[in-house]
Backbone bond lengths (Angstrom), bond angles and torsions (degrees), N, CA, C in turn:
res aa  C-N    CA-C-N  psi(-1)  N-CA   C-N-CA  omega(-1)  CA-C   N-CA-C  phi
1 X - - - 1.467 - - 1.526 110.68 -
2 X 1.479 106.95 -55.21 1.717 106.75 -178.61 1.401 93.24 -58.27
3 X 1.297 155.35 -54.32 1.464 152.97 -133.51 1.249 110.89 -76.07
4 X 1.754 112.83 -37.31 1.357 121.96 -169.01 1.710 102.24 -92.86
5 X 1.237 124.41 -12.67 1.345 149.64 -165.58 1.777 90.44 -78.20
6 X 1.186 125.08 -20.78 1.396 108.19 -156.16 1.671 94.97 -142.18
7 X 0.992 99.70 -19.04 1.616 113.55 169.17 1.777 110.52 -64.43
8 X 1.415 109.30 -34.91 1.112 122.94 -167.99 1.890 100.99 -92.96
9 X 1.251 100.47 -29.02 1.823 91.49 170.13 1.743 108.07 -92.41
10 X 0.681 114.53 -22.99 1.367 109.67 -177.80 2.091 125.83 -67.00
11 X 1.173 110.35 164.28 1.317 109.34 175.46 2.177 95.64 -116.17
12 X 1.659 96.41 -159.43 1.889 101.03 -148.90 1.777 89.00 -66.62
13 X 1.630 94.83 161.44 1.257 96.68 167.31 1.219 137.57 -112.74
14 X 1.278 147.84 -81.04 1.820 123.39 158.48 1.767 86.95 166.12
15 X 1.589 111.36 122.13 0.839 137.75 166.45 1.331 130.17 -96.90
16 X 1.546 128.59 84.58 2.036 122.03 177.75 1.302 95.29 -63.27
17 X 1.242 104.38 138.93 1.285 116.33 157.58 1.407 118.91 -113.15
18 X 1.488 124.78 162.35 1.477 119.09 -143.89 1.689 98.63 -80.77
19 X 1.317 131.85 -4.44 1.217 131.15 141.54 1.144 133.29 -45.08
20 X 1.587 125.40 -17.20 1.381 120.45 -135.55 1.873 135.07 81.30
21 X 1.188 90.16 -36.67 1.489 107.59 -171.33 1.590 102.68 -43.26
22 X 1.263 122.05 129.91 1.541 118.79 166.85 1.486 118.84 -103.59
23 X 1.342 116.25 123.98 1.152 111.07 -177.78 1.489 105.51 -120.03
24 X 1.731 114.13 136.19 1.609 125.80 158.22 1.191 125.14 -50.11
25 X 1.232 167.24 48.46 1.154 150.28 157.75 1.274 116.69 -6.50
26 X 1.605 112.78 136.28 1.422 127.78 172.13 1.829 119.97 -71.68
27 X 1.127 111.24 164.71 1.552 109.39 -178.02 1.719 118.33 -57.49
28 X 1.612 103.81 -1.67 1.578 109.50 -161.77 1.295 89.46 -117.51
29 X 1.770 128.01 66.81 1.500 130.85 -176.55 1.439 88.01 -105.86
30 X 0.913 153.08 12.84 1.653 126.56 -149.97 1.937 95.64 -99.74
31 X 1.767 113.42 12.56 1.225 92.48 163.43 1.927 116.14 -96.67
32 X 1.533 83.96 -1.78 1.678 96.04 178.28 1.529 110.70 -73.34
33 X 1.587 115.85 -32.84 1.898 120.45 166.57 1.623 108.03 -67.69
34 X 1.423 127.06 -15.68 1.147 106.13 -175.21 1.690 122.44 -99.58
35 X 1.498 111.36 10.41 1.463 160.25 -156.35 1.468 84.39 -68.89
36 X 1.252 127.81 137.23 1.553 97.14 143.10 0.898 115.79 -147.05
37 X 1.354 112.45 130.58 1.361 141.65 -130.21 1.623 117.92 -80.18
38 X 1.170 145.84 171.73 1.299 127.16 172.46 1.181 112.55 -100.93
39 X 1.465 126.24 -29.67 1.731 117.72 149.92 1.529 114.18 -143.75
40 X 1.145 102.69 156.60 1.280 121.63 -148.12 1.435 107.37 -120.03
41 X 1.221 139.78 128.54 1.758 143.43 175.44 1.195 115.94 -167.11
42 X 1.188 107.83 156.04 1.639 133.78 -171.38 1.614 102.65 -115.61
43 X 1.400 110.33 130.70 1.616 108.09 144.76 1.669 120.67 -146.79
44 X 1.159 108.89 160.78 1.242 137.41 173.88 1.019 151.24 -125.62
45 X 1.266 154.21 178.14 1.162 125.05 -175.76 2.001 117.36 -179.15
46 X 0.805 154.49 -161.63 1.432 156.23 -156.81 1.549 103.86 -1.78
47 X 1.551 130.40 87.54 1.448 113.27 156.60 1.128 105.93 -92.02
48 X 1.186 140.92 -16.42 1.494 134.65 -159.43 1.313 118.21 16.08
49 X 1.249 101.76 83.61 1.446 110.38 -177.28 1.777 113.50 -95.42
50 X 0.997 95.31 139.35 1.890 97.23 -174.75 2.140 97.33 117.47
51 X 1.451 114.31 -24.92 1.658 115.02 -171.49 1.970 103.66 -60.69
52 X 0.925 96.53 130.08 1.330 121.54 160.86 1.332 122.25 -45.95
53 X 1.070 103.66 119.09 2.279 114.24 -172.43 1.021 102.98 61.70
54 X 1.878 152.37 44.74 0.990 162.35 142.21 1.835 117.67 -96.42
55 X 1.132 110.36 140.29 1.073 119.96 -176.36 1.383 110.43 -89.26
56 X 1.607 124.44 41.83 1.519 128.93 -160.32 1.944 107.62 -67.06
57 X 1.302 116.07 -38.05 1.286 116.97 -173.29 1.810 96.01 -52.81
58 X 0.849 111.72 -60.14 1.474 120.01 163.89 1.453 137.96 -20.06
59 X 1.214 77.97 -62.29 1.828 102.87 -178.38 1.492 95.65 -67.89
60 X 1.012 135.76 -59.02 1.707 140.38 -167.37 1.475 100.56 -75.14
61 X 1.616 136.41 -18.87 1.373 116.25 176.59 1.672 102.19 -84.41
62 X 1.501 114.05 -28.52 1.542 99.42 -166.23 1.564 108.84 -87.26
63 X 1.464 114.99 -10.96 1.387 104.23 163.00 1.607 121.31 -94.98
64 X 1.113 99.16 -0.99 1.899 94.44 167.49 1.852 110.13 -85.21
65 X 1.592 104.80 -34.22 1.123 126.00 -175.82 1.734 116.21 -60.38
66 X 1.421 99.94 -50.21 1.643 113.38 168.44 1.198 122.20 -58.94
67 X 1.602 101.90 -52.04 1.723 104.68 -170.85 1.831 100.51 -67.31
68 X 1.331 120.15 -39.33 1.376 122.48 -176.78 1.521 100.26 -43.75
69 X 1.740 118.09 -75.49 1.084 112.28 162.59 1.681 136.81 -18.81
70 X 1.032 123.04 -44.47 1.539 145.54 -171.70 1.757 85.20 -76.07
71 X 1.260 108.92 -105.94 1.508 107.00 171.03 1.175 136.87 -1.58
72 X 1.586 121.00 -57.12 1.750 118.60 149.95 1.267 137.92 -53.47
73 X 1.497 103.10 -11.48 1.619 99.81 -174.77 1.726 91.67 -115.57
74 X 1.307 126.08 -34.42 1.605 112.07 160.64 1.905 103.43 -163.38
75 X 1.475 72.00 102.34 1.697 95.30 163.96 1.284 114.16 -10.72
76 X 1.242 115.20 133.28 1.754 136.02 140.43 1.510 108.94 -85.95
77 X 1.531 92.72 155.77 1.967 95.61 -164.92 2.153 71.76 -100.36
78 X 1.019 144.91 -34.01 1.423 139.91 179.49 1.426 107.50 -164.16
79 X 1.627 96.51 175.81 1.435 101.33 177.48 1.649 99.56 -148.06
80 X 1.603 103.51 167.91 1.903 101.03 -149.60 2.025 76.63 -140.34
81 X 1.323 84.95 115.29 2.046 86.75 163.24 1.344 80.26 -86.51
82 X 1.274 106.26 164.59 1.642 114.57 178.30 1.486 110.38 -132.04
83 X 1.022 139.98 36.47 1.489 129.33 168.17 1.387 95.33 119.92
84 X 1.934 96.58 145.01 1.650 102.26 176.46 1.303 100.60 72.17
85 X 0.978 152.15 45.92 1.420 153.32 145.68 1.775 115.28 -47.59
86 X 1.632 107.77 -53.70 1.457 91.22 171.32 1.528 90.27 -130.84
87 X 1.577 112.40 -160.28 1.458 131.32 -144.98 0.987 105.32 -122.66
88 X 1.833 128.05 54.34 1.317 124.86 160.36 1.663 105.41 102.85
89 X 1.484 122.67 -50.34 1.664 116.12 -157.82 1.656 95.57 -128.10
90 X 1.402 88.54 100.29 1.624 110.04 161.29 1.073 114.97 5.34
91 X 1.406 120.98 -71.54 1.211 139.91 -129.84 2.035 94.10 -70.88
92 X 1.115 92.46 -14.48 1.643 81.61 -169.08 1.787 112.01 -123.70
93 X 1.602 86.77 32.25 1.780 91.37 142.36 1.397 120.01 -93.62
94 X 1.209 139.18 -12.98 1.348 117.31 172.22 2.009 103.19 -54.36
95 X 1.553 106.49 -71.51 1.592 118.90 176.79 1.766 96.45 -32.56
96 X 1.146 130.76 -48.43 1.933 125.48 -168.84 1.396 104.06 -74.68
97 X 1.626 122.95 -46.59 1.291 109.73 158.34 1.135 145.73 -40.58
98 X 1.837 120.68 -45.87 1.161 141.82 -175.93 1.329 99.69 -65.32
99 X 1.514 124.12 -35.85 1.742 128.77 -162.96 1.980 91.98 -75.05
100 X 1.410 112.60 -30.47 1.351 110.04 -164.00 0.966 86.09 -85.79
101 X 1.250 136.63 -61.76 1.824 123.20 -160.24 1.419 125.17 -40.42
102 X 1.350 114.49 -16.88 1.142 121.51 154.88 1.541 143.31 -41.02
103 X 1.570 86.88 -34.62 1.822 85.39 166.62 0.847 113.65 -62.55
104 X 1.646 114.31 157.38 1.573 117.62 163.46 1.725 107.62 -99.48
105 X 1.039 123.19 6.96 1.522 144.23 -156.96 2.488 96.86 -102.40
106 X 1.212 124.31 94.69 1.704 107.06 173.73 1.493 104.46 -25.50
107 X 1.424 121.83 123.86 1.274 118.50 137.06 1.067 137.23 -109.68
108 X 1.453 120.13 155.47 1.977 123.62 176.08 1.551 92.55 -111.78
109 X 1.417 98.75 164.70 1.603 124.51 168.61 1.393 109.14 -132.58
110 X 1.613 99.33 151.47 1.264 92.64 -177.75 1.808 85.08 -128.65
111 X 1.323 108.07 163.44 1.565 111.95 -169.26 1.802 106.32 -102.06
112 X 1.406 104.61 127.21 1.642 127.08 -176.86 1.320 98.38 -95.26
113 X 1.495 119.86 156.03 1.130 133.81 157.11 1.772 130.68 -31.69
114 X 1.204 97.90 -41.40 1.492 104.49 164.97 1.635 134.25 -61.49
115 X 1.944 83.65 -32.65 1.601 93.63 -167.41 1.957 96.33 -78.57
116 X 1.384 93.53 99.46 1.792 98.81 173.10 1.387 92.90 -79.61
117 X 1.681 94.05 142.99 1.402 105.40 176.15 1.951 111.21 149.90
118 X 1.013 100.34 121.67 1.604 116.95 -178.22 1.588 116.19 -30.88
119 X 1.073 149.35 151.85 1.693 136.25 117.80 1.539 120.96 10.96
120 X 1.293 106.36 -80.87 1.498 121.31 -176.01 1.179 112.76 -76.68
121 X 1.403 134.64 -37.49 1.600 138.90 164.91 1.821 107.81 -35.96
122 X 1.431 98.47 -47.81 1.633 110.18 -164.46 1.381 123.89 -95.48
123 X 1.701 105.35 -2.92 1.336 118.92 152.60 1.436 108.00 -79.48
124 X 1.850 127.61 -31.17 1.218 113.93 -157.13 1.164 105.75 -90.62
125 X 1.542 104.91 -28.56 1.975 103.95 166.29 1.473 128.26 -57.79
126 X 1.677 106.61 -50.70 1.204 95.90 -171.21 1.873 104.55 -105.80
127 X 1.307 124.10 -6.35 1.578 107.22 171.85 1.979 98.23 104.62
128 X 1.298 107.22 -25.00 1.402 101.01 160.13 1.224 124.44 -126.95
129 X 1.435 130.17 165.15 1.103 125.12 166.94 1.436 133.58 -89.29
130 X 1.757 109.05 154.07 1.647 95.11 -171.55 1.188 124.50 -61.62
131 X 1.392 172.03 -39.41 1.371 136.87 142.83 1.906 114.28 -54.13
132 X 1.423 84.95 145.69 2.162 90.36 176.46 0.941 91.34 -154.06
133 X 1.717 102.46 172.18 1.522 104.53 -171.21 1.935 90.92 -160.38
134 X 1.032 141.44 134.56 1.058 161.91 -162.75 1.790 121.49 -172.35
135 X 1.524 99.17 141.50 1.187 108.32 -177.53 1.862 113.68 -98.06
136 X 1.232 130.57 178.71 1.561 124.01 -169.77 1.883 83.74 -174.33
137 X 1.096 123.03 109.81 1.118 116.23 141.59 1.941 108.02 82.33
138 X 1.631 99.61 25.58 1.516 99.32 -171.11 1.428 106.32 74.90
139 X 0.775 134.30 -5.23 1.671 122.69 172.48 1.409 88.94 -118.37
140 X 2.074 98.83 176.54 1.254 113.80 -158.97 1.403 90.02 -136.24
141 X 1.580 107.00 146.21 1.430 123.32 170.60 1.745 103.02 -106.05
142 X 1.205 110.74 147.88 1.235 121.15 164.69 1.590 110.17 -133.23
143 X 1.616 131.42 133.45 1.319 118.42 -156.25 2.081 67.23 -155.55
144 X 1.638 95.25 113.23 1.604 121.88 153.88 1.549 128.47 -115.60
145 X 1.559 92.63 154.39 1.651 82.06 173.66 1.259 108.47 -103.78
146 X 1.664 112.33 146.39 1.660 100.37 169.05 1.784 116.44 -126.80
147 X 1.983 100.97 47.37 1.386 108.38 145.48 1.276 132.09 -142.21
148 X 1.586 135.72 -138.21 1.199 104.91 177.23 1.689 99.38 -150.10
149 X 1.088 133.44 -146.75 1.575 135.55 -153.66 1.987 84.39 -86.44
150 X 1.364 125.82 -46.43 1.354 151.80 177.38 1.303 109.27 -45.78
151 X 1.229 113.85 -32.01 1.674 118.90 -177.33 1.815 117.66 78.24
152 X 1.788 101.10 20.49 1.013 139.96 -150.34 2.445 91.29 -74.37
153 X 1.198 116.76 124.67 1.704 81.84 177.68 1.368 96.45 -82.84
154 X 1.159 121.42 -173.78 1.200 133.61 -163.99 1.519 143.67 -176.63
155 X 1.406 137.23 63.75 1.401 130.50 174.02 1.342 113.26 46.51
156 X 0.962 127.10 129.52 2.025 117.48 136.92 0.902 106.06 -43.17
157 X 1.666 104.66 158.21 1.718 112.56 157.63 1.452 117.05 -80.33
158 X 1.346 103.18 112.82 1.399 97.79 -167.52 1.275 127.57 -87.45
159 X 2.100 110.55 -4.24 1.078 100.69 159.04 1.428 126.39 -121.70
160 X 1.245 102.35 51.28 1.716 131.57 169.86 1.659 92.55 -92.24
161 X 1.280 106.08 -66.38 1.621 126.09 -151.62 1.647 96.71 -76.30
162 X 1.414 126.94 -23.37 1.382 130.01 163.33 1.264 104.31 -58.71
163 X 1.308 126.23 -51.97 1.613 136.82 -157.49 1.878 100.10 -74.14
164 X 1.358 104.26 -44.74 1.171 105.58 -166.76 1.642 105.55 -84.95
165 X 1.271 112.69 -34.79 1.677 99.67 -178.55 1.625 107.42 -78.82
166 X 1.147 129.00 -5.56 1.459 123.98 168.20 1.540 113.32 -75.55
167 X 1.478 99.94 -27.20 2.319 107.39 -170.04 1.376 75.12 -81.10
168 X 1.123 146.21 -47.45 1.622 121.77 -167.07 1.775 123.28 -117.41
169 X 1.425 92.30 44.91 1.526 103.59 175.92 1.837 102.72 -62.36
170 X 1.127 130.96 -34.66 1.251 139.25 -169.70 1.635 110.64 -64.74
171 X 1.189 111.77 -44.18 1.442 135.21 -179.59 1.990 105.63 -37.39
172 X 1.286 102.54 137.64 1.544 97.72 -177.07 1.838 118.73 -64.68
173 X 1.587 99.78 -33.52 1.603 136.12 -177.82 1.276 126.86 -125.40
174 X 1.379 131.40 119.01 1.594 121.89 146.51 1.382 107.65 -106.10
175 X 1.240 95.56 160.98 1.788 101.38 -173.56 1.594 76.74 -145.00
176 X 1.467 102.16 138.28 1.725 124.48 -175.20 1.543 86.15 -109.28
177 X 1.339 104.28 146.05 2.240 116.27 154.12 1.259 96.91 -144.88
178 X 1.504 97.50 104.12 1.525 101.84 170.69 1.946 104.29 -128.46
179 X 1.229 110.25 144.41 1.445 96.38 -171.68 1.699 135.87 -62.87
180 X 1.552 109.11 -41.21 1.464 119.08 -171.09 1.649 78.53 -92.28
181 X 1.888 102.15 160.31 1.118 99.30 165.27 1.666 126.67 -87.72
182 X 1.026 136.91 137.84 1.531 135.04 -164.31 1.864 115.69 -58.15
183 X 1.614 100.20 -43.77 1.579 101.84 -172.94 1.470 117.35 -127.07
184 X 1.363 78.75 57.66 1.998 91.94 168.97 1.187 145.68 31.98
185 X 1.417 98.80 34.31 1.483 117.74 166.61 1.129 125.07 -79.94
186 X 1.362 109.87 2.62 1.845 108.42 155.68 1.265 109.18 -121.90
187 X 1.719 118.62 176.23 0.958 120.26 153.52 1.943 152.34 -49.16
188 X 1.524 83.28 -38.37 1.639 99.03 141.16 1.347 137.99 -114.62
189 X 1.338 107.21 52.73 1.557 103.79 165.26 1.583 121.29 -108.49
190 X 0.829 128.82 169.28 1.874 135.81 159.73 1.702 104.49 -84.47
191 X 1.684 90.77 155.88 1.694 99.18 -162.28 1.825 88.24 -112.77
192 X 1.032 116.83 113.48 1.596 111.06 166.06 1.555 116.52 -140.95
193 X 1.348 85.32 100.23 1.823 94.46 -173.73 1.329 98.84 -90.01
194 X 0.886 158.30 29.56 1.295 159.75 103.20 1.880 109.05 -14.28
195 X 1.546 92.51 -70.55 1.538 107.26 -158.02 1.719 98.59 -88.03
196 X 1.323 119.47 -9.98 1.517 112.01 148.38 1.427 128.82 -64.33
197 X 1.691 116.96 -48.38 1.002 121.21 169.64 1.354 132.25 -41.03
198 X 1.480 93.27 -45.23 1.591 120.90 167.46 2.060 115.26 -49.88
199 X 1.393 95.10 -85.33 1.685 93.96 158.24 1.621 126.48 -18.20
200 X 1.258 99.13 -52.86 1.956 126.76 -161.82 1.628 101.45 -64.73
201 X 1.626 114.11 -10.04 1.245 118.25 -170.60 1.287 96.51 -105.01
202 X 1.396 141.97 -54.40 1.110 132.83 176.74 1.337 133.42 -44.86
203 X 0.773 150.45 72.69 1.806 133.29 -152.66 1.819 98.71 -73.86
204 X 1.313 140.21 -9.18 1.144 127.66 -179.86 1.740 103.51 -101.27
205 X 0.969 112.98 27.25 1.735 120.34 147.75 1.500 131.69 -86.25
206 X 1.439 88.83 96.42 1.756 109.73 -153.78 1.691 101.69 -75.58
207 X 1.085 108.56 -24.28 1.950 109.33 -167.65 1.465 112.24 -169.88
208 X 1.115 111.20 159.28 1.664 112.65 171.58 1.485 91.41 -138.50
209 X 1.660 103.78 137.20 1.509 96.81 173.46 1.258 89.87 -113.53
210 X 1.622 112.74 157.52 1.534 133.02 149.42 1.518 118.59 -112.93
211 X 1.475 94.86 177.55 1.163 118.05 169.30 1.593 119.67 -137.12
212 X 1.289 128.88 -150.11 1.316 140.63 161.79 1.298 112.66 81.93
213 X 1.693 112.44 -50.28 1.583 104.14 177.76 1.463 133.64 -78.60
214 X 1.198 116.63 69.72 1.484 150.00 -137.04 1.824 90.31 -37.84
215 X 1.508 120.67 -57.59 1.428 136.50 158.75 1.546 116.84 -18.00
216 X 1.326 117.42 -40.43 1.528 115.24 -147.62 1.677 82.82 -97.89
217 X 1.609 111.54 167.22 1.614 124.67 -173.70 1.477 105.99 -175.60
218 X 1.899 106.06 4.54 1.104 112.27 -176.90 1.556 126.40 -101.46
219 X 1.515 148.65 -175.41 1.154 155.66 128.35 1.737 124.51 -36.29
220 X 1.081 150.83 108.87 1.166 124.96 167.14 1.723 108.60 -133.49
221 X 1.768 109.41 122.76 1.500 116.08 -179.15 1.086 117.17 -67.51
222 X 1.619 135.85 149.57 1.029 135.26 160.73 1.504 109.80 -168.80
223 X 1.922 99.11 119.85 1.533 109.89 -179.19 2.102 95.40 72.50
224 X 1.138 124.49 3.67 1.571 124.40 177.75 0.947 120.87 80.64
225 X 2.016 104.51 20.15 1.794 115.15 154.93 1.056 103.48 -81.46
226 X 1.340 110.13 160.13 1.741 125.28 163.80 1.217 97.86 -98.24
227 X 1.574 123.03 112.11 1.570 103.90 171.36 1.753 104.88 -93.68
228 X 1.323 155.18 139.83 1.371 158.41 -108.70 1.493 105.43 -149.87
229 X 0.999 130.59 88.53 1.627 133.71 165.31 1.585 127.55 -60.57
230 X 0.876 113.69 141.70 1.844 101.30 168.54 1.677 123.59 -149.66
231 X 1.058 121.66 24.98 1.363 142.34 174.16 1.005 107.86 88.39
232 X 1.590 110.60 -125.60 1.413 123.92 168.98 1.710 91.99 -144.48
233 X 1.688 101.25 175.63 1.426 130.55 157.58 1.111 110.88 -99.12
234 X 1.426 130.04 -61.91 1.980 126.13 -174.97 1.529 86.93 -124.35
235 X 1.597 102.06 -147.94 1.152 128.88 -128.17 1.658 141.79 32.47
236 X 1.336 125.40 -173.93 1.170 114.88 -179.52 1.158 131.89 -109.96
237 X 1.024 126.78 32.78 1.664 149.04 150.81 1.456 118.98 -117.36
238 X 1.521 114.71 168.31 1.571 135.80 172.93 1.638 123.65 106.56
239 X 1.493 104.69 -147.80 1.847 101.35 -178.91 1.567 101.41 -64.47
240 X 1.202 106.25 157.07 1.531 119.17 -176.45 1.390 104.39 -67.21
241 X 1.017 147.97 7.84 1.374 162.86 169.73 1.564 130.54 -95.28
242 X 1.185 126.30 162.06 1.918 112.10 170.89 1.765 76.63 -117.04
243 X 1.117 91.86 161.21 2.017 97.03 -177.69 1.844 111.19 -167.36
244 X 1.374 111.85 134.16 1.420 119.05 150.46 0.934 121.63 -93.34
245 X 1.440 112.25 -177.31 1.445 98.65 169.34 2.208 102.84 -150.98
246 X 1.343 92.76 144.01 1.735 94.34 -161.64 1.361 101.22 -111.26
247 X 1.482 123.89 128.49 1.292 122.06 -170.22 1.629 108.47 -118.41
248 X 1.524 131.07 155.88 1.389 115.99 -166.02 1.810 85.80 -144.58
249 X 1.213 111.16 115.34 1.965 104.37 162.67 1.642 106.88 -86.98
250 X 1.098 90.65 153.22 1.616 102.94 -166.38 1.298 109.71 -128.44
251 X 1.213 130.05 126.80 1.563 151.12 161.99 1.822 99.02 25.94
252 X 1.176 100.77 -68.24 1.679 111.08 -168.60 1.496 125.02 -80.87
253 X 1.829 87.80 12.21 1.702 99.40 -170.50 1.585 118.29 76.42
254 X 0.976 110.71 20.63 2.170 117.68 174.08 1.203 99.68 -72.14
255 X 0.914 123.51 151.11 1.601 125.06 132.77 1.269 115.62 -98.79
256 X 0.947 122.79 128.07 1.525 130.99 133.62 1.517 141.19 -91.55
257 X 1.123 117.21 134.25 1.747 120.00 -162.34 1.499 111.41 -160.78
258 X 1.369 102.70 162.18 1.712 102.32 -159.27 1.749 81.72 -168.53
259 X 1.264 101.60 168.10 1.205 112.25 -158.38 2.018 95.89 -133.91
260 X 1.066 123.78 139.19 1.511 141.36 178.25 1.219 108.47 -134.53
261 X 1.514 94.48 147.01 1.604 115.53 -149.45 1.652 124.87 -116.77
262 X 1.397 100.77 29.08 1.508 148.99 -6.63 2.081 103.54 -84.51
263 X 1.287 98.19 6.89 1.722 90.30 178.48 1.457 108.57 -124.17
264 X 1.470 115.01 33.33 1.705 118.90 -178.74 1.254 86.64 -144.31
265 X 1.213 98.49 166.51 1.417 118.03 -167.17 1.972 101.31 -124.27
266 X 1.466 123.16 104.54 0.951 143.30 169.65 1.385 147.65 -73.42
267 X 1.206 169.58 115.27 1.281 156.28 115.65 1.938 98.22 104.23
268 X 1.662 103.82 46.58 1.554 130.64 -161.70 1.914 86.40 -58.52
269 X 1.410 120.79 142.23 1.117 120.64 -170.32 1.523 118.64 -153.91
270 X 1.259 138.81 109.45 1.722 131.99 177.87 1.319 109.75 -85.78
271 X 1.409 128.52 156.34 1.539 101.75 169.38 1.857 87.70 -143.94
């Protein structure tokens, strides 16, 4: 019921294929929701919760509220806030935490420019530290930060993510969530061809997600990454929308993913 509920607000969705190849899907995907998938995840990213003339208390109940929903009717193996979690002043991640604990879905964070706050501060808040690395389903997640207590943007660590994409060269998938984008395909990202080069070696680097460019909701290739957009949740800029975005790998290695708003179904995508 929820599935067809959102199938019916939504427009096409977008298929990677293990080429790269991106394909549109037509409005008649709903045999691609009945798929089921071999792993399953959600991410998100900018609530900035604590910003001024924002409706953030808000913004963080209807996306804990949705994905909960989503989750009961077919599981996520996890879910990744992705940067920008709160609005500059520490003090109000305990209150941004408490709004997340709400999922019933594991989540990771990865740390945004906004989120001021040390190394050790951001292990003691959230229980991990800013680079992690975990597996789900034979594939491997890697989740970096690329700022600093300064709000400084900043690179990946590129020789964290060296260390770590070599321990899981074997792995069928990595999927990166790091917040700014690395090779400057937006207007606010950092350019580090370094840490492309790096990627460019792996060939089982299935996606990089971002965040930050509150605007973006799109796909963008580079070197035959998919780097992965997903709007925002709060603040006061970007798509006219608050949006996640839910990704599903499939038997033959596809992705498919589509983006919800958080109760429409968006910018549907395979890769």
């Amino acid at each position: 019921m929820l599935r067809r509920k959102f199938l019916k607000q939504g427009s096409a969705a977008l298929l990677i294929l293990g080429s790269g190849k991106i394909i549109r899907l037509s409005d008649s995907y709903e045999e691609w929701l009945s798929k089921k998938p071999v792993l399953r995840f959600v991410v998100a990213s900018d609530g900035h919760y604590g910003q001024k003339d924002t409706e953030y208390e808000k913004d963080f109940f209807n996306l804990t509220e949705k994905i909960n929903q989503l989750h009961a009717d077919k599981p996520f193996e996890f879910c990744v806030f992705n940067g920008d979690i709160i609005h500059d002043d520490k003090k109000l991640f305990p209150e941004a935490k408490k709004a997340l604990d709400k999922l019933t879905v594991k989540y990771y964070v990865s740390q945004g420019n906004h989120d001021h706050c040390t190394a050790d501060e951001w292990q003691q808040i959230w229980n991990m530290p800013v680079n992690i690395d975990f597996t789900a389903k034979k594939n491997t997640i890697l989740i970096g930060t690329t700022a600093n207590e300064a709000g400084t943007y900043l690179p990946p660590d590129v020789k964290w993510f060296a260390e770590k994409l070599e321990e899981h060269k074997k792995q069928r998938n990595i999927f990166i969530f790091i917040h700014i984008n690395p090779v400057k395909q937006t207007k606010n990202a950092v350019d580090s061809p370094e840490f492309l080069a790096l990627l460019s070696r792996y060939k089982n680097v299935r996606a990089v997600f971002n965040g930050h460019d509150h605007d973006m909701d799109d796909i963008k290739m580079k070197d035959s990454i998919p780097f992965i957009f997903d709007s925002h949740i709060g603040g006061n800029w970007g798509t006219g929308y608050r949006g996640f975005r839910i990704v599903e790998l499939r038997k033959d290695n596809s992705l498919f993913t589509y983006i919800l708003n958080p109760s429409e179904k968006l910018n549907e995508q395979t890769l």
